[in-house]
N, C-alpha and C positions, 0 to 999 in steps of 0.2 A: 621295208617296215620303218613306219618315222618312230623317233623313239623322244618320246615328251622331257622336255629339262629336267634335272631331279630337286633344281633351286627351287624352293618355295615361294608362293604368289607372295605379294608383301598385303597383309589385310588392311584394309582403308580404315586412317585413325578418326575413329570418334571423337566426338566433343568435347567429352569427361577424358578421354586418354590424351588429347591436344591440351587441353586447359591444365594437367597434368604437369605434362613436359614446361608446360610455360611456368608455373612455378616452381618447380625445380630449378630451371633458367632464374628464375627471380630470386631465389636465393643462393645462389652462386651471386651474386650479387652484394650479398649479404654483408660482406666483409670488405667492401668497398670496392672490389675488382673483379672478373672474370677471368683468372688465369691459366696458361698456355694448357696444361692437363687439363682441368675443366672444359677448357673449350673443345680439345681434341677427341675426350671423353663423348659430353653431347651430342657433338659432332658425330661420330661413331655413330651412338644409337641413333641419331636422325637419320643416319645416312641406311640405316637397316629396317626405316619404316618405312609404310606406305602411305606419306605425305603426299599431300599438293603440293603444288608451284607456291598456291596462297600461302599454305601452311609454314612450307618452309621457311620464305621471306618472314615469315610475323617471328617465328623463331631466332633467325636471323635479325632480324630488331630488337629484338628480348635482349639477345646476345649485349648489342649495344648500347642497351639506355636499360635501366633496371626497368621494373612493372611492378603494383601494387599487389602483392600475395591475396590478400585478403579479397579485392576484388575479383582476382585470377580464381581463387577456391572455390566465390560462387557460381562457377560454371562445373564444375567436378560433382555431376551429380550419382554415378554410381558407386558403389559403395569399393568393389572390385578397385576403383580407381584411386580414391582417396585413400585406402591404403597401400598402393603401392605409391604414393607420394611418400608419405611418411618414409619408407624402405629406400625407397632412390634418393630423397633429399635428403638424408643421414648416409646413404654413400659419398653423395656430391661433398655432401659438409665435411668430410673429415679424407677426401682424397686428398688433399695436402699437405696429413701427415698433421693439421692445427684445427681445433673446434674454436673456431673462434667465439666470440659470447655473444654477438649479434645472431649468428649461426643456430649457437645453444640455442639463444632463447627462442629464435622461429618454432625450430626444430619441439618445443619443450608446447608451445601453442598448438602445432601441428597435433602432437600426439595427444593433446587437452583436447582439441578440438574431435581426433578420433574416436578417444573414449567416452566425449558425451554423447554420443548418439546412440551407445549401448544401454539394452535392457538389461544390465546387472543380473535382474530376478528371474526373469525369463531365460537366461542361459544358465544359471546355476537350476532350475526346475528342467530344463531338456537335458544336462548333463547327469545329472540324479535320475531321471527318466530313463539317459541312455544305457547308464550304470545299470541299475534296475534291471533292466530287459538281456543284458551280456550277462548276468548273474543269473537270472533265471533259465535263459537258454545254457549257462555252464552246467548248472544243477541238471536240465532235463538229459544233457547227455551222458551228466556222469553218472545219475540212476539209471537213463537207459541200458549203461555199459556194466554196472553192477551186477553179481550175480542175483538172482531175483525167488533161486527155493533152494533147498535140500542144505549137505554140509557146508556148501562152498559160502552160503547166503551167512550162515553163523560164524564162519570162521571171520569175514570180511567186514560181518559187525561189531563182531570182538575185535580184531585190529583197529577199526576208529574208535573204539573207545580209548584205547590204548594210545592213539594219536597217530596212527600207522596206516596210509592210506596206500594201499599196492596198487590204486589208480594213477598216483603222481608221476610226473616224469621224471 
């Protein structure tokens, strides 16, 4: 019986997760150098993905000449992805133990840049929404569990009125 590897295929990176990684690379840069942990850092997760030859090499140039963020960004078109920018290049920025303020301030555009693309109003009305519907499904099970005639039904409405609910955990 042949018995299949248990090591996982490595998934082939996408454009928005390649255009990712290069900006993370581009601000490790930030502070004027890409130093021995960063690089070994990087290095690690590259070495766990499912790059090309091409891929790798562009990376491996990143490594050595900085690259324009901004123009790097507008390839990072799904959403999935530009925020894990945010999350990995506030790792990268501050594995040295120093935020430096070139660093900050990317870092500080990044998350400006995350939070415009938010409908504000439209997730405060689906959160209220989803409130709404856990509150009314709480309600339907906790009348379905109530008792519903005779003395027990009396005794369990005089306890809430009293403030005594023998449903509560």
């Amino acid at each position: 019986m042949v018995h299949e590897s248990l090591q996982q295929k490595k998934q082939p990176v996408g454009t928005s997760q390649f255009y990712m990684w290069r900006c993370v690379v581009a601000l490790a840069h930030a502070d004027g150098m890409v130093n021995q942990g960063e690089r070994d850092y990087l290095n690690g997760v590259f070495g766990r993905m499912g790059l090309t030859p091409e891929q790798k090499a562009v990376l491996q140039g990143d490594m050595a000449a900085a690259q324009d963020i901004a123009q790097l960004l507008a390839h990072i078109n799904e959403p999935e992805w530009r925020g894990q920018l945010v999350y990995f290049a506030g790792l990268l920025a501050r594995a040295d133990g120093v935020l430096d303020p070139q660093e900050d301030h990317i870092l500080k555009k990044l998350r400006a840049d995350q939070m415009s693309g938010l409908d504000m109003d439209q997730i405060r009305a689906d959160v209220k929404k989803a409130v709404a519907n856990e509150m009314f499904q709480h309600d339907l099970k906790m009348s379905a569990l109530r008792p519903q005639g005779g003395l027990s039904a009396v005794i369990d409405s005089l306890l809430l009125r009293l403030g005594i609910d023998i449903l509560e955990n």
